[in-house]
SERO-4910 file (N, C-alpha, C, O; in steps of 0.05 Angstrom, whole numbers):
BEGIN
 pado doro    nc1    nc2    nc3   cac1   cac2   cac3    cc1    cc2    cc3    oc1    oc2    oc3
  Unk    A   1998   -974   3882   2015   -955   3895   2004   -927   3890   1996   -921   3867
  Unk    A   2002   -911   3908   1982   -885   3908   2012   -867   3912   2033   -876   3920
  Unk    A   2009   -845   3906   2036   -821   3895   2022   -797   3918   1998   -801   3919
  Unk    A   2029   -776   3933   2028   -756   3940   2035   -732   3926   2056   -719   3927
  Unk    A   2014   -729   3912   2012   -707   3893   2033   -687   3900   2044   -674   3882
  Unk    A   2038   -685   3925   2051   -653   3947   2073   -660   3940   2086   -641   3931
  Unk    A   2088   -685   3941   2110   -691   3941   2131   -712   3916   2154   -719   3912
  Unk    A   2103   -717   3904   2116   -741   3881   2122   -762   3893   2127   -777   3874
  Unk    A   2127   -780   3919   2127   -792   3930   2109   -815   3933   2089   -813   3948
  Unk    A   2112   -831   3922   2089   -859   3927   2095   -863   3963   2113   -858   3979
  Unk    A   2067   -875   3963   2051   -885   3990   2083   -904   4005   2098   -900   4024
  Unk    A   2080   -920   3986   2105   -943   3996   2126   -938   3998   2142   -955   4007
  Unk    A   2135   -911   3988   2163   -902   3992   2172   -890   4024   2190   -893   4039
  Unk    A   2147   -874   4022   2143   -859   4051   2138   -873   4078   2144   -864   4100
  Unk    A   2124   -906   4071   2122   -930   4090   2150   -938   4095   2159   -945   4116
  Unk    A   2169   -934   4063   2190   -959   4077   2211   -943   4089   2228   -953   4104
  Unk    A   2207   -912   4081   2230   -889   4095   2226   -885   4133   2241   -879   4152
  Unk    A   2197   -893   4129   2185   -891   4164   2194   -919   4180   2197   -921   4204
  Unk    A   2198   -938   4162   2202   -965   4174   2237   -971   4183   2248   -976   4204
  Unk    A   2247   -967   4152   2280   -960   4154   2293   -936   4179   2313   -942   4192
  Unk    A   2278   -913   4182   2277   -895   4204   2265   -909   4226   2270   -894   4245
  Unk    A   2254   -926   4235   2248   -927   4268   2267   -939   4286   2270   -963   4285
  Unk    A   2278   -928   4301   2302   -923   4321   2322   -949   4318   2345   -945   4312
  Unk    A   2315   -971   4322   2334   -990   4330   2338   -993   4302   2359   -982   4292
  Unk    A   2321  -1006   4285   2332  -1003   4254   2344   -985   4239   2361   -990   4222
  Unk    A   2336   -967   4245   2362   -940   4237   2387   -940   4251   2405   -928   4239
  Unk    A   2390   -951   4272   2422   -955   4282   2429   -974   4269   2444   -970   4250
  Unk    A   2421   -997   4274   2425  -1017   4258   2437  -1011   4225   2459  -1017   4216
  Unk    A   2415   -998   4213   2431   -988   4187   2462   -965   4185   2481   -963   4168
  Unk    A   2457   -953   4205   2478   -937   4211   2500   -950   4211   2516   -950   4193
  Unk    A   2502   -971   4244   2519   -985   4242   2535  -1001   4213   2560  -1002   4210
  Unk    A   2517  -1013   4194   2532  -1027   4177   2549  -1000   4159   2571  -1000   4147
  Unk    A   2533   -983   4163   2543   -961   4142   2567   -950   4150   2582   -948   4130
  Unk    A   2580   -941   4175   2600   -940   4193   2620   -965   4198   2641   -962   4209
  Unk    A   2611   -983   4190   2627  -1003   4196   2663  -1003   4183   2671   -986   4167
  Unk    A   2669  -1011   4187   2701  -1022   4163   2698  -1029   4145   2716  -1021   4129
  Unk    A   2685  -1040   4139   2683  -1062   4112   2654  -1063   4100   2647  -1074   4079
  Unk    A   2637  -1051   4117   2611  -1039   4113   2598  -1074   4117   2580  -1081   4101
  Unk    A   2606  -1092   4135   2585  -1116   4134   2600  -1125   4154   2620  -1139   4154
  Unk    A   2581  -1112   4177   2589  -1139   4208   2579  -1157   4219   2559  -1150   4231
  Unk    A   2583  -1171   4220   2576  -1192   4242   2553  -1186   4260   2549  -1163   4265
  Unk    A   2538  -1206   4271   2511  -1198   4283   2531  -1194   4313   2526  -1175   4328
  Unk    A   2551  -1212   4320   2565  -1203   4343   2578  -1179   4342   2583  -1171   4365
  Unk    A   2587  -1164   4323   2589  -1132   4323   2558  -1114   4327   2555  -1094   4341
  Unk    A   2540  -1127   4312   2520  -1105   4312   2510  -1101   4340   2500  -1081   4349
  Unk    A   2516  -1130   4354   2496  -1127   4378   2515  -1109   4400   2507  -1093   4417
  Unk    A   2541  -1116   4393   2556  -1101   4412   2551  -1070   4410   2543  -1054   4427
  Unk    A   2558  -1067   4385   2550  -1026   4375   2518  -1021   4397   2513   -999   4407
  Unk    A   2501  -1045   4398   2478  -1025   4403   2471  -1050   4431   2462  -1072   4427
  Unk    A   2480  -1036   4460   2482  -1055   4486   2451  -1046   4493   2441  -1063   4508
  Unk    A   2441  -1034   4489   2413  -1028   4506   2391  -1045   4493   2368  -1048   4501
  Unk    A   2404  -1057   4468   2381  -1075   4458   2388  -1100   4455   2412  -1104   4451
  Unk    A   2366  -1128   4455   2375  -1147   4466   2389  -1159   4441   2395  -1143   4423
  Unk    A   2393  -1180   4439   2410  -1196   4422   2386  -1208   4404   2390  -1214   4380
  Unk    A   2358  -1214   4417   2343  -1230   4405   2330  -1197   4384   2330  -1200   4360
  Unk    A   2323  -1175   4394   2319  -1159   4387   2328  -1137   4358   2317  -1120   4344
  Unk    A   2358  -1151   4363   2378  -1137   4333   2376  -1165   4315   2375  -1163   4291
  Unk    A   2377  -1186   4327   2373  -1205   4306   2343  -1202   4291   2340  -1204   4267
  Unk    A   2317  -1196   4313   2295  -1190   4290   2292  -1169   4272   2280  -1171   4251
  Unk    A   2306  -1145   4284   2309  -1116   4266   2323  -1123   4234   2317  -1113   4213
  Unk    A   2342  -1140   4240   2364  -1139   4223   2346  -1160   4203   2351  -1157   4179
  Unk    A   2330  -1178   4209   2306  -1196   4187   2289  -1176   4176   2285  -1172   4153
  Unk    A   2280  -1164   4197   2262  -1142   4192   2276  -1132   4162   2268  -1143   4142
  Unk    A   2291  -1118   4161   2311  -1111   4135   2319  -1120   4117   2322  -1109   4095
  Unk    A   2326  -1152   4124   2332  -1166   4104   2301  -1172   4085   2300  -1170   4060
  Unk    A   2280  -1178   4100   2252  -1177   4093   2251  -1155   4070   2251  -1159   4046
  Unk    A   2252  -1132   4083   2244  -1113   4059   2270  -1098   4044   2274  -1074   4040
  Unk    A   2287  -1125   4037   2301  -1110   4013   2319  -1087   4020   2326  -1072   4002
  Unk    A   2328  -1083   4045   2345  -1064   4052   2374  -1080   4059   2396  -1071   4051
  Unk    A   2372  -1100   4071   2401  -1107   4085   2401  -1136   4070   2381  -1146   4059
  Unk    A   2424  -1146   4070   2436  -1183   4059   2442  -1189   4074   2448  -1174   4093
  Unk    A   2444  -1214   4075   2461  -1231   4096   2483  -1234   4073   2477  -1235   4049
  Unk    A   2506  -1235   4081   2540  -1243   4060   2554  -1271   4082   2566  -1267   4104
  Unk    A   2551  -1292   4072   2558  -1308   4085   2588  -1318   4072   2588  -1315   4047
  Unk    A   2617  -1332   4084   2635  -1342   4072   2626  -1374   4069   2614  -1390   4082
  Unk    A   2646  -1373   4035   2632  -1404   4031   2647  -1425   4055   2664  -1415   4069
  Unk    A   2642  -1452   4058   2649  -1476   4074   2678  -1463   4073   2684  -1446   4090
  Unk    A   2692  -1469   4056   2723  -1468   4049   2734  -1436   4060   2758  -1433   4064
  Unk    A   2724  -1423   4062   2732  -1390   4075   2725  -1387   4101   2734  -1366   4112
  Unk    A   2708  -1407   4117   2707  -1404   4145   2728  -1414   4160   2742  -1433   4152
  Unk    A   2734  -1399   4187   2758  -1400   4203   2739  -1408   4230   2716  -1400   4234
  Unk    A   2757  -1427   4249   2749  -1433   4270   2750  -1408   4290   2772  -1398   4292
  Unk    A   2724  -1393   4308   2734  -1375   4322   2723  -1351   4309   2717  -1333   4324
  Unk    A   2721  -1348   4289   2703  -1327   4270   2689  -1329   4262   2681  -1351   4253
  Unk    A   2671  -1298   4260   2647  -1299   4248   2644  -1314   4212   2665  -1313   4199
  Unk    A   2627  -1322   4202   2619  -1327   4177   2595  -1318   4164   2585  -1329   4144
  Unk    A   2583  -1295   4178   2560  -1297   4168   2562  -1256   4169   2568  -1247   4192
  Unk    A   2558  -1239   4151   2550  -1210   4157   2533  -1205   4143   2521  -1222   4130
  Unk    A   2526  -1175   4142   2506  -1157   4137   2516  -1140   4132   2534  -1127   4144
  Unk    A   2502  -1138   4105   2512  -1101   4086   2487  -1090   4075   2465  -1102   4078
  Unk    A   2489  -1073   4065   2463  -1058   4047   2461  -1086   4018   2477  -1103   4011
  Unk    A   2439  -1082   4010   2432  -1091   3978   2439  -1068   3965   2439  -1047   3978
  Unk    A   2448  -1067   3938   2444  -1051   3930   2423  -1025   3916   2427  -1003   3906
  Unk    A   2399  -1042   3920   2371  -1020   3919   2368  -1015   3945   2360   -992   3951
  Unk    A   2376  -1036   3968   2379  -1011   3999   2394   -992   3996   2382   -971   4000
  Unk    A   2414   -989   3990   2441   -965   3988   2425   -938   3969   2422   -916   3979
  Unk    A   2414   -944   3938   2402   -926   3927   2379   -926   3944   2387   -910   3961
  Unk    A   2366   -928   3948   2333   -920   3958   2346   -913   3991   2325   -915   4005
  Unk    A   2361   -909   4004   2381   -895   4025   2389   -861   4015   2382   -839   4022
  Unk    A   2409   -872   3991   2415   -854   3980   2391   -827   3972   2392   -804   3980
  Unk    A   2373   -837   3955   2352   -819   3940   2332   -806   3962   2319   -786   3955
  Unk    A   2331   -815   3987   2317   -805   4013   2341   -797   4028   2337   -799   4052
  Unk    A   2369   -786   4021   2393   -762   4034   2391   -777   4067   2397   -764   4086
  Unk    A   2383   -805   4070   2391   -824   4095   2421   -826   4084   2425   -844   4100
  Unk    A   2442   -824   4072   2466   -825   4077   2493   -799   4079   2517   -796   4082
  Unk    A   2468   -788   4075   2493   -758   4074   2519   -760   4098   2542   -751   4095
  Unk    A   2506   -773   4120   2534   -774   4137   2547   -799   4139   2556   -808   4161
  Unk    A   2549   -812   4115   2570   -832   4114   2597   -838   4130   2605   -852   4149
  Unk    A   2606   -815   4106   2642   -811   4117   2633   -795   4147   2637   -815   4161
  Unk    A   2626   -779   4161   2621   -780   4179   2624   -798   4206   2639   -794   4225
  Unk    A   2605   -817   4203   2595   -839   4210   2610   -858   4212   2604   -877   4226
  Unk    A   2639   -856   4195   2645   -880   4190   2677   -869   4207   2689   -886   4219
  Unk    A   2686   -848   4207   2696   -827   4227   2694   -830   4263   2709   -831   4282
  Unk    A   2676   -830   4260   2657   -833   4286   2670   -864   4302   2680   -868   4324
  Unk    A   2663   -884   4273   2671   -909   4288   2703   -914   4292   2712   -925   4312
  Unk    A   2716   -905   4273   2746   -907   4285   2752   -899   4306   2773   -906   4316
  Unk    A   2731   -876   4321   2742   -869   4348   2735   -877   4373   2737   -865   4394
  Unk    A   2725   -901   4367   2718   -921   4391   2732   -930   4392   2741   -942   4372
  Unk    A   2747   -931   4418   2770   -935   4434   2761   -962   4452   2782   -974   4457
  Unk    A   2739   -975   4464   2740   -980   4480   2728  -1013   4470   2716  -1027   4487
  Unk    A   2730  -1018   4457   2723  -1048   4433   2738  -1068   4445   2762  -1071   4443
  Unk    A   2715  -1088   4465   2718  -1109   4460   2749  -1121   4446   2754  -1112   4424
  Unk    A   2768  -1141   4459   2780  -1155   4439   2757  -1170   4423   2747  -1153   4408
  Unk    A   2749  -1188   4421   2730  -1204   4404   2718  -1185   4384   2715  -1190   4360
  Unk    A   2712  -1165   4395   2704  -1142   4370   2721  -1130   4350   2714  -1122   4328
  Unk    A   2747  -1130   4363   2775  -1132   4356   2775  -1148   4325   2776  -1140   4301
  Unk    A   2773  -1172   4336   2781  -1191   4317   2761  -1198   4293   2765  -1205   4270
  Unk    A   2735  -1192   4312   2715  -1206   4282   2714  -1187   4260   2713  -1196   4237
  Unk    A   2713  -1150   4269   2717  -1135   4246   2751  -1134   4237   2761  -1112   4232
  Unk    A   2767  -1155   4236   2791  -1159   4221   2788  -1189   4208   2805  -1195   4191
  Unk    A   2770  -1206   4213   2755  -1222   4206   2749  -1223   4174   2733  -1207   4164
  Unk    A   2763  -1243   4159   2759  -1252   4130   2726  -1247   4122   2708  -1255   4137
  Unk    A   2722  -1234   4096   2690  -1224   4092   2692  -1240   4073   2711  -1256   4069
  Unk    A   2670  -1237   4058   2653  -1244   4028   2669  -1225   4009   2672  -1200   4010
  Unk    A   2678  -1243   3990   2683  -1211   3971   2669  -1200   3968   2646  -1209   3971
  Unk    A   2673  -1176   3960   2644  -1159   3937   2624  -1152   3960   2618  -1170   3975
  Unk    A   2614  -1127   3965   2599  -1124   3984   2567  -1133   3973   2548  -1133   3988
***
């Protein structure tokens, strides 16, 4: 791992801030960060972001899980409901700090502001973010 003398910054830090930043994955992270419960459903994520395809937020969102930024939080057998999601997405917690330490979250509460004022949600979107989670994010 090579450091930028200018900045103190290793090589790989500045790769994964450029990677976490490229457009659909940065909504994507937005989104969970804005969320309710901070871990939606791939049927929430895709809805938040209509201009991109379904096959498309499902590879972004591996893309992330790949490098240590996003989880999958699944409910066990016994916590799934017919009709609901069982499966979300939240930060790890070295995604959240390494978010944090690169000031990618300063507009949290913001963000999360923002989403209460969508008015125009899907019932089904309705329901899956009131939708039983994983404890513990």
């Amino acid at each position: 791992m090579s450091t930028d003398l200018s900045t103190g910054e290793s090589a790989d830090a500045r790769e994964l801030v450029h990677f976490v930043t490229q457009q659909t994955r940065f909504a994507l992270v937005t989104n969970i960060i804005q969320h309710p419960h901070q871990l939606p459903s791939m049927y929430e994520l895709e809805q938040l972001n209509p201009s991109v395809s379904e096959a498309t937020v499902y590879k972004h969102i591996q893309k992330l899980i790949n490098a240590g930024i996003v989880k999958e939080a699944a409910l066990s057998a016994d916590e799934r409901r017919q009709g609901y999601p069982w499966k979300f997405y939240g930060l790890t917690d070295d995604g959240r700090e390494f978010l944090e330490s690169h000031n990618l979250l300063e507009a949290e509460e913001t963000l999360q502001r923002i989403y209460e004022t969508i008015s125009d949600k899907p019932d089904k979107m309705v329901k899956y973010e009131n939708a039983p989670r994983p404890s513990g994010k």
